[in-house]
C-alpha positions in Angstrom: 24.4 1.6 -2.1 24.1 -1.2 0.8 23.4 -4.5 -0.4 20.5 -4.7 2.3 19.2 -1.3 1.5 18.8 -2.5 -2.2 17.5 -5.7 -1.3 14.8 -3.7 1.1 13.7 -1.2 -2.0 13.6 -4.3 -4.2 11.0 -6.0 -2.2 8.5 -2.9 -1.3 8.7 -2.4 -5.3 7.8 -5.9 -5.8 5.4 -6.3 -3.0 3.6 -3.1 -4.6 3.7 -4.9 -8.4 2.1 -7.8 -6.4 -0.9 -5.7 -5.1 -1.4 -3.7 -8.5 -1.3 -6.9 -10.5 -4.2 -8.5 -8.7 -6.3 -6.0 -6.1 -8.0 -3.7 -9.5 -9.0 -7.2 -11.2 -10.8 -8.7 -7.2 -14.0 -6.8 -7.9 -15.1 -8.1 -11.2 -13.7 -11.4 -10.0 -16.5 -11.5 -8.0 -18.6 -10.8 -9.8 -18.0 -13.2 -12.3 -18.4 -15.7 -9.3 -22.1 -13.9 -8.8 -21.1 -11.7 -5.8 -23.5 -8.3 -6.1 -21.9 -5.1 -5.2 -22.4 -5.7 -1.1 -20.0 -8.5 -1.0 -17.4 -6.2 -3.6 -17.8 -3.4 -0.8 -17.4 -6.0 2.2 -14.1 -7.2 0.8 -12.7 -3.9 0.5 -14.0 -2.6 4.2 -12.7 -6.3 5.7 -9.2 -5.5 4.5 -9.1 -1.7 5.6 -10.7 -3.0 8.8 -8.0 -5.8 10.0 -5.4 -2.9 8.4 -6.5 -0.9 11.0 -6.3 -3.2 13.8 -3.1 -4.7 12.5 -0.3 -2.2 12.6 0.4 -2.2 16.3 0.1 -6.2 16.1 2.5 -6.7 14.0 4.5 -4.1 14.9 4.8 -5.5 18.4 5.4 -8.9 17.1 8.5 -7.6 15.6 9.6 -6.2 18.4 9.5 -9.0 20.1 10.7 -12.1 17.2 13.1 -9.4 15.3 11.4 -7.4 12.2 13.6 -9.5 9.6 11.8 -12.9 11.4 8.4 -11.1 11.3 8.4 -9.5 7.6 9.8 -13.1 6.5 6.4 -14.7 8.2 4.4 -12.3 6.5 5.2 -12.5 3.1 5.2 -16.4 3.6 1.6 -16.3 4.9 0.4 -13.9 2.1 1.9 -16.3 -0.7 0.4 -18.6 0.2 -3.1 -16.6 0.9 -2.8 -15.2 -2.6 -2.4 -18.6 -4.5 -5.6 -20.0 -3.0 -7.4 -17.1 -3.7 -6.7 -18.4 -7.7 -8.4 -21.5 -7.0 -11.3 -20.6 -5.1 -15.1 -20.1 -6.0 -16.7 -19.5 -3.2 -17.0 -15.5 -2.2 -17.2 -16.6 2.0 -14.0 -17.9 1.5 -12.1 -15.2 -0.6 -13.6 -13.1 2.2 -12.0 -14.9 4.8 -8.7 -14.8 3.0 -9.2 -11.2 2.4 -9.1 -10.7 5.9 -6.2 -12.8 6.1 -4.3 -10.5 4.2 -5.5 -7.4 5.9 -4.0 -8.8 9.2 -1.0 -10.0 8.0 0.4 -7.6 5.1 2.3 -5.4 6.5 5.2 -5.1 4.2 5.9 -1.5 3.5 5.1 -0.6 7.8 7.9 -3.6 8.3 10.3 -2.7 5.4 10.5 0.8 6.4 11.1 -0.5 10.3 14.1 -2.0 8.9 15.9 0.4 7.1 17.1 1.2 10.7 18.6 -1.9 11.5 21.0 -1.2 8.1 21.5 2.8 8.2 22.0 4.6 11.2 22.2 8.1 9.6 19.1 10.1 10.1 19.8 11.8 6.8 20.4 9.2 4.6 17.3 6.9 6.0 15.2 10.1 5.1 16.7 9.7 1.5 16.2 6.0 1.5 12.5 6.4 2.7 12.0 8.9 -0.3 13.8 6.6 -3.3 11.6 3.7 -1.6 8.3 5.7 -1.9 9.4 6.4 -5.7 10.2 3.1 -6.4 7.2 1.5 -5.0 5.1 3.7 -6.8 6.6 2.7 -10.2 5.5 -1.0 -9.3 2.4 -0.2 -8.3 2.1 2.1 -11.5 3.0 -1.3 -13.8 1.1 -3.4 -11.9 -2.6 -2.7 -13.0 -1.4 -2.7 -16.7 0.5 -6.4 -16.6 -2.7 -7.6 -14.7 -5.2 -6.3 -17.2 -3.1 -7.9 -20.4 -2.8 -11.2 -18.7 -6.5 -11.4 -18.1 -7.6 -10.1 -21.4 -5.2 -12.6 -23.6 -6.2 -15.5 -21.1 -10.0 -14.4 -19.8 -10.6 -17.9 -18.6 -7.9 -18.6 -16.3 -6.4 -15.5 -16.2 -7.5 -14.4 -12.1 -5.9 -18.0 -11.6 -2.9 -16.9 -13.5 -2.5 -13.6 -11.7 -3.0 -15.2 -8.4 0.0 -18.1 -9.1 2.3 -15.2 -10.3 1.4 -12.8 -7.1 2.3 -15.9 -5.0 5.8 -16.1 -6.4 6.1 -12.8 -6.1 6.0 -12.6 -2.1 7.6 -16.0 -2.7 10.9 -14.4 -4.1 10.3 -11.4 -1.2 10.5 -14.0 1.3 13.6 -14.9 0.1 15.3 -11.9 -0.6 14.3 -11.1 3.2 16.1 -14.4 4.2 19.3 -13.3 2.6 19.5 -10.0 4.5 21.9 -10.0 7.0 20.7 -10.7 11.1 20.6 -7.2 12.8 21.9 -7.7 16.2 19.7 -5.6 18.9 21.6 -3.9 21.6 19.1 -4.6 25.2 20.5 -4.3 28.9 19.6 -8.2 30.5 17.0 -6.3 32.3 15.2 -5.1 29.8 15.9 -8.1 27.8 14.6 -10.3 30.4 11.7 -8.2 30.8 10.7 -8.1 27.1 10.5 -12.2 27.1 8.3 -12.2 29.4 6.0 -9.3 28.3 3.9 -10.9 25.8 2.7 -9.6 22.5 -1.1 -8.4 24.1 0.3 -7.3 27.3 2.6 -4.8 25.0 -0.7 -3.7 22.6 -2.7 -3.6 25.7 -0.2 -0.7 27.3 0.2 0.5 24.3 -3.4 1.2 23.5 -3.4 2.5 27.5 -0.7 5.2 26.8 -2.4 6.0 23.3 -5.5 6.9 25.1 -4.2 8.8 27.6 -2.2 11.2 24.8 -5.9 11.1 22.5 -7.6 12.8 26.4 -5.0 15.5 26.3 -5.8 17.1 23.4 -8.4 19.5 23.6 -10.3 18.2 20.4 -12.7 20.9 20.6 -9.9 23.0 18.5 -9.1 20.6 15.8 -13.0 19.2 14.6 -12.8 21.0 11.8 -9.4 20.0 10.4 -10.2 16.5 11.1 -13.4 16.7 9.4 -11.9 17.9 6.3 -9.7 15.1 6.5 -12.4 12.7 7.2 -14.4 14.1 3.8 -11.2 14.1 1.0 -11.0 10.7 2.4 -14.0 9.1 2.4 -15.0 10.8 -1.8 -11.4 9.6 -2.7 -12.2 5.7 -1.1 -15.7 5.9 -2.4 -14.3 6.8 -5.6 -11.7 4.0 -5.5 -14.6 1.6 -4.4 -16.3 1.4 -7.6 -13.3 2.3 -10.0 -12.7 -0.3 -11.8 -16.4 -1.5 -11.9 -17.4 1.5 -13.5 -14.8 1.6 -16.2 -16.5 -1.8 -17.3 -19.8 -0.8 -16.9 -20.0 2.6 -18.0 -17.6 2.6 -20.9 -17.2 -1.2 -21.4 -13.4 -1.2 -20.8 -11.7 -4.6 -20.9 -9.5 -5.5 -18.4 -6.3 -4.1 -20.6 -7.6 -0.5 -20.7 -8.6 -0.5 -17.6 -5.2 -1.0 -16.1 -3.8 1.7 -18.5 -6.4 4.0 -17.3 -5.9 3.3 -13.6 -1.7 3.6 -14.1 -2.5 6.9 -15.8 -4.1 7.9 -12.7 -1.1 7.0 -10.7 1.6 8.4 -12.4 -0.2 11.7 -12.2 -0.4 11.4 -8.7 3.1 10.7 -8.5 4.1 13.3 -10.6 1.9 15.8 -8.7 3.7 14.5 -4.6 6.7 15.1 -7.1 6.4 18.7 -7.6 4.6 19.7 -4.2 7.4 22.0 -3.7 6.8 23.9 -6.7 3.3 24.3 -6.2 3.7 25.6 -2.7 5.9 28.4 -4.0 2.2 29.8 -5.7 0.9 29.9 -1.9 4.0 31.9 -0.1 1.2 33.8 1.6 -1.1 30.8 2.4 0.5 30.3 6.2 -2.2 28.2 7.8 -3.2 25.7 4.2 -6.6 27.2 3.8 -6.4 28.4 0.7 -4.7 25.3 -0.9 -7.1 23.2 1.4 -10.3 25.1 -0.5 -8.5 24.9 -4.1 -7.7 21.3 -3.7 -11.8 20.6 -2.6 -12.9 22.9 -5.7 -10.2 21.5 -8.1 -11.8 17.8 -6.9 -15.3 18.9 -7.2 -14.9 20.1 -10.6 -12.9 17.0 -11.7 -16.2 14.9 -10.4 -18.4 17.0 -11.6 -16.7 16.3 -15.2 -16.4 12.7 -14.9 -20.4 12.4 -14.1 -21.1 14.5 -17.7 -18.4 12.8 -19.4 -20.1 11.1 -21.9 -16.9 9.1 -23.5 -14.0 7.6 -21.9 -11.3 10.2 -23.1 -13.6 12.9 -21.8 -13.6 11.0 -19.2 -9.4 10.6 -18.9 -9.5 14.7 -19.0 -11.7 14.7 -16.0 -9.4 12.0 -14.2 -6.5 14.0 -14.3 -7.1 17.0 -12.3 -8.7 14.8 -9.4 -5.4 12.8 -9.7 -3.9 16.1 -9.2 -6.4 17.2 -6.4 -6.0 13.7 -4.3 -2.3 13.6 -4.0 -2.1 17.0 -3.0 -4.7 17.2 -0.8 -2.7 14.2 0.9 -0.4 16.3 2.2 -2.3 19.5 2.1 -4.6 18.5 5.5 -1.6 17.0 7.2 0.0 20.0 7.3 -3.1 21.9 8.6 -2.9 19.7 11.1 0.5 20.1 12.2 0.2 23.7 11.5 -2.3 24.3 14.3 -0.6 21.7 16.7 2.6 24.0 16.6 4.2 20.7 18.0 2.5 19.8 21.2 0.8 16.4 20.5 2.1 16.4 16.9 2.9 12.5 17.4 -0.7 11.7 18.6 -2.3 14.0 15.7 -0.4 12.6 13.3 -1.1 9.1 14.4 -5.4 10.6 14.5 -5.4 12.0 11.3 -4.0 8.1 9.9 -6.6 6.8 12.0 -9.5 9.2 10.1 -8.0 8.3 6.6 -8.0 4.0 8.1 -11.7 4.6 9.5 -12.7 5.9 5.6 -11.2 3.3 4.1 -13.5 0.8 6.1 -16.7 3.0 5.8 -16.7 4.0 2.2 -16.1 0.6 0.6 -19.7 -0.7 2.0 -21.2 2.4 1.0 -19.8 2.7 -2.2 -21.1 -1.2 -2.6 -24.8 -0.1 -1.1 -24.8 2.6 -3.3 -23.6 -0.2 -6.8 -26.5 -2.2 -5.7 -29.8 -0.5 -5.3 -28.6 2.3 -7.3 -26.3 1.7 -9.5 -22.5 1.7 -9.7 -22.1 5.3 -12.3 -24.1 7.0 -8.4 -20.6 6.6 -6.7 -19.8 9.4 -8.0 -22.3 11.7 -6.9 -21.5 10.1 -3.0 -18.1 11.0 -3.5 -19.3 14.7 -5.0 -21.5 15.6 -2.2 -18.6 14.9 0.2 -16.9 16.9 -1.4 -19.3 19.7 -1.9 -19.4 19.4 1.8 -15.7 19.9 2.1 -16.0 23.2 -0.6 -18.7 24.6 2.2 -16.7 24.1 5.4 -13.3 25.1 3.2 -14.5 28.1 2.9 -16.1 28.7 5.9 -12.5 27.6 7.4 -10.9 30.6 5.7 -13.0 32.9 6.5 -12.7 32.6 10.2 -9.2 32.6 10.2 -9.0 35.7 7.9 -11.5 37.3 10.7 -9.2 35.7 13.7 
């Protein structure tokens, strides 16, 4: 394998041991500092929000400077982001900071940008995209379980601790990134002229121009329903994730140890389950347009929730995990191929780029209302906001089906 290529993989597994390490440990961080479940559900919804808003930023900034400049930046900026965050007390300024990150972090959009610049076959880059998914999945796997044992042997310091070592994580990124080779872009002088003097909000600003003028093509009217599936797997799954670690403590009175183990249990099911995808499709030969999978995945979901709210120990409570872990990653995949599915190609760029938009969008609603929900309610009601979504998404499921079986 490529030097560069392993150097690339090397820093998306690290950058994703960095975020599992310290992002399941945040919330009871501040809490500890006397933050009530409002502020735990505003940092979540200010990351996915500057997330959101981000990706065409930086990606036009890398454009422009060269991705390898750009990425380099980044992981700079979010070391030293992360190493304050160790040493701060005050929840309006880890706030701040969380928004920081959400505009800046951007290393698995930029590390996948680059595997371009190193592999020119389309073939292998599709096999390089795949190992770098795996591998960045087993750091994010180990993070939550290194995170929790540092914080349980050293529950004073330990968030300090855990920020230092996430530092020198992006630290040693940055690094690695320096020591990749310079890519050399091919431009005409015309179009390299005019891309100096095109600046970065001139290029979003078009950008955003052309994105709205593919979003009024599309006659929306035919894909509500698709997109409101989406919209409800997404926002019980964020709820969900909103309170996840909060609950664990409270409800079962986890330390910080177990719950890593049980949130790394959780992902290499998930894993396991985009793993075999294949294999499970072979069940559905005759399910052409994803409805039945997309009602199975709702039902298997429900049920898993439904179990989790009874679940009146934490190993009943593991049981119940698993077939949601199950559910979630399939039903990933499951609604973007309903989408395409229905597209039959034309707009397939644009839907694809909605349907991320609808998943982004969740992932800045359901934090607050997960945090809402923690704090005149109680945090163990999360659950039943992420049932009832999906009850929802059982009812319109099925509905679904049965007007295609009619059509």
């Amino acid at each position: 394998m490529d030097l560069s290529i392993f150097l690339l993989q090397f820093v998306a597994f690290l950058d994703l041991l960095a975020v599992g390490l310290i992002v399941p440990l945040v919330p009871n961080h501040i809490r500890q500092l006397g933050g009530n479940h409002i502020y735990v559900g505003l940092l979540g919804s200010i990351y996915s929000g500057f997330q959101l808003g981000s990706g065409p930023l930086i990606g036009s900034l890398s454009d422009l400077k060269g991705r390898r400049t750009i990425l380099m930046f980044t992981l700079l900026l979010c070391a030293g982001v992360y190493s304050i965050m160790g040493f701060i007390s005050s929840i309006a300024v880890i706030l701040i900071l969380r928004g920081m990150l959400g505009l800046f972090k951007q290393t698995q959009l930029l590390t996948k940008a680059l595997v371009p610049d190193y592999e020119s076959n389309q073939q292998k880059q599709s096999v390089i995209y795949g190992k770098m998914a795996a591998i960045s999945g087993v750091g994010i796997t180990l993070g939550p379980v290194i995170g929790g044992h540092i914080v349980e042997d050293h529950p004073e310091n330990g968030f300090m601790y855990i920020a230092i070592i996430v530092g020198f994580c992006f630290l040693v990124n940055a690094g690695l990134v320096y020591f990749l080779p310079a890519t050399i872009k091919k431009t005409s002088k015309e179009t390299k002229s005019k891309s100096e003097h095109e600046s970065v909000m001139n290029k979003i600003i078009t950008s955003s121009k052309q994105s709205v003028v593919e979003l009024s093509k599309i006659p929306w009217a035919e894909y509500w329903d698709v997109f409101l599936l989406k919209a409800l797997i997404s926002f019980a799954m964020a709820v969900y994730f909103s309170n996840y670690s909060l609950y664990l403590k409270t409800i079962y009175e986890l330390s910080p140890k177990y719950i890593g183990y049980v949130i790394s249990i959780q992902g290499v099911i998930s894993s396991v389950s985009s793993f075999f995808i294949g294999y499970i499709n072979k069940f559905y030969s005759y399910d052409t347009d994803y409805s039945v999978r997309n009602l199975h995945m709702f039902i298997l979901v429900g049920v898993s929730l439904t179990g989790m709210i009874l679940a009146t120990n934490v190993y009943m409570f593991i049981v119940c995990l698993l077939p949601l872990a199950v559910g979630s990653a399939v039903g990933r995949l499951v609604s973007l191929e309903m989408v395409l599915t229905r597209c039959k190609g034309k707009h397939r760029g644009t839907l694809i780029g909605a349907t991320n938009s609808v998943t982004s969008l969740s992932g800045v609603v359901a934090p607050m209302v997960a945090g809402f929900i923690g704090q005149y309610f109680g945090v163990a009601y999360g659950l039943y906001a992420s049932l009832f979504a999906t009850l929802l998404g059982v009812a319109l499921s099925y509905q679904y089906r049965r007007k295609n079986k009619v059509d």
